[in-house]
N, C-alpha and C positions, 0 to 999 in steps of 0.2 A: 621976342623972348628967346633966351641962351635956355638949350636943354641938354643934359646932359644924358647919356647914355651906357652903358655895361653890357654887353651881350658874352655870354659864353655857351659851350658845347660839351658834351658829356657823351664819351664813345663807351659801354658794355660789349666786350669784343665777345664774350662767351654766347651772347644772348643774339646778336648783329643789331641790337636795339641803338639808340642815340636820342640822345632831350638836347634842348635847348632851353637856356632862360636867358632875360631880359631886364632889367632894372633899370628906369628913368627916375630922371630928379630933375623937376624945374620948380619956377618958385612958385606954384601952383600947389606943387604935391609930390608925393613919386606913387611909381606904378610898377609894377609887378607880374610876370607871367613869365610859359613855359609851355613844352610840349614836348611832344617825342613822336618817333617813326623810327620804322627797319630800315636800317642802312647799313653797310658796311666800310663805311669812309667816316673818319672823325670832321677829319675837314668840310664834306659836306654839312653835316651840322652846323657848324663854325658857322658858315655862309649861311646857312638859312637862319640863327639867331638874331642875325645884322640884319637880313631880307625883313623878316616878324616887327623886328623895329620900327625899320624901316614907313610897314606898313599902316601899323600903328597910329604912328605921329601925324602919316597923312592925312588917317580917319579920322583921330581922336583928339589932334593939338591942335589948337588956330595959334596964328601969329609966333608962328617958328621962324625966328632968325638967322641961328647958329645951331645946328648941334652937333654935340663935341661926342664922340665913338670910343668909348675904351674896346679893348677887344685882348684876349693873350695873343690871339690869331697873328704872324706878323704877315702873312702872307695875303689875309685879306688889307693892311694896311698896304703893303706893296703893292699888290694888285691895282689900288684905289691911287696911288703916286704914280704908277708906271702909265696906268688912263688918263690921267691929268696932264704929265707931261711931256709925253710922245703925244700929243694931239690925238687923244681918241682912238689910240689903235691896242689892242688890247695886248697887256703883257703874255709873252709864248712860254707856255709851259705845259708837260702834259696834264698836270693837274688844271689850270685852264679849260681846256680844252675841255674835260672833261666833267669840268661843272661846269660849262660855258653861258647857258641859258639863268641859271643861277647867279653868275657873276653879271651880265649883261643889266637884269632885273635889279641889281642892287648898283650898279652903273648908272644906269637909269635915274634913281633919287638924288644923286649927285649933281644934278641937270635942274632939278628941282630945288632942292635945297643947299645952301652954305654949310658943308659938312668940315671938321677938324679932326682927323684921323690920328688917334693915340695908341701904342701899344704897351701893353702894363705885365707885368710879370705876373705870372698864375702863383697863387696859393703863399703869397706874400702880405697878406693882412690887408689889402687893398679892399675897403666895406663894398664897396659897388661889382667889385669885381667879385668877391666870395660869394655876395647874393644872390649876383646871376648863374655862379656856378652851383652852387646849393641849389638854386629852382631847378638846371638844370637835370642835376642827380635825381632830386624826388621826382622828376618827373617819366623818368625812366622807371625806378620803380612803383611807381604809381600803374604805370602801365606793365608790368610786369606781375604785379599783383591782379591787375582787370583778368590777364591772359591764363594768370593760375585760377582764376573763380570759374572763368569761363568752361 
């Protein structure tokens, strides 16, 4: 089974908060989620969207063939090219370097899975893409809202 995938990230630079959401569509159904944490990197978000997925499909999909990744990210597409084609040796950057165990972990399902790495342009009417960035946003204030109650 082909599934498709949406991941985006959602940086609150005032707050050092970040969400992440997720949007799958296979011909089963689609699925929906989202999270957040303090960070101060958008890009780490970025990365842990795709990880979420990632995780997900391993848990929750049987008979994964193909799944195809949109992402705005272009860097985790590069990332993911530059692994592929240099034999395994990871693309140098210091951004690398500094999610490393992050990039590695989403490395990793690429070994497992037949992955098709897309990059889409953010906030261009793209449905998969806006939903995952929508889950994103709410989910930041979602948590932002728990931390004022609190």
């Amino acid at each position: 089974m082909k599934i498709e995938v949406y991941t985006d990230g959602s940086y609150f630079e005032n707050y050092s908060l970040c969400g992440w959401g997720v949007y799958i569509e296979s011909k089963t159904g689609q699925t929906k989620f989202s999270g957040s944490c303090n960070c101060d990197n958008p890009l780490y978000v970025e990365l842990l969207a795709v990880l979420k997925a990632f995780e997900y499909i391993e848990y929750y999909i049987y008979d994964v063939t193909t799944i195809e990744i949109f992402t705005d990210c272009d860097f985790i597409v590069k990332i993911a090219g530059s692994y592929k084609t240099k034999r395994r040796r990871l693309y140098r950057a210091k951004s690398t370097l500094k999610f490393k165990k992050l990039i590695n972990q989403i490395l990793g399902y690429t070994s497992i899975f037949k992955v098709k790495w897309n990059v889409v342009k953010s906030h261009r009417g793209i449905i998969g893409n806006e939903i995952a960035d929508n889950l994103a946003k709410k989910a930041v204030l979602l948590h932002l809202k728990q931390k004022r109650e609190d």
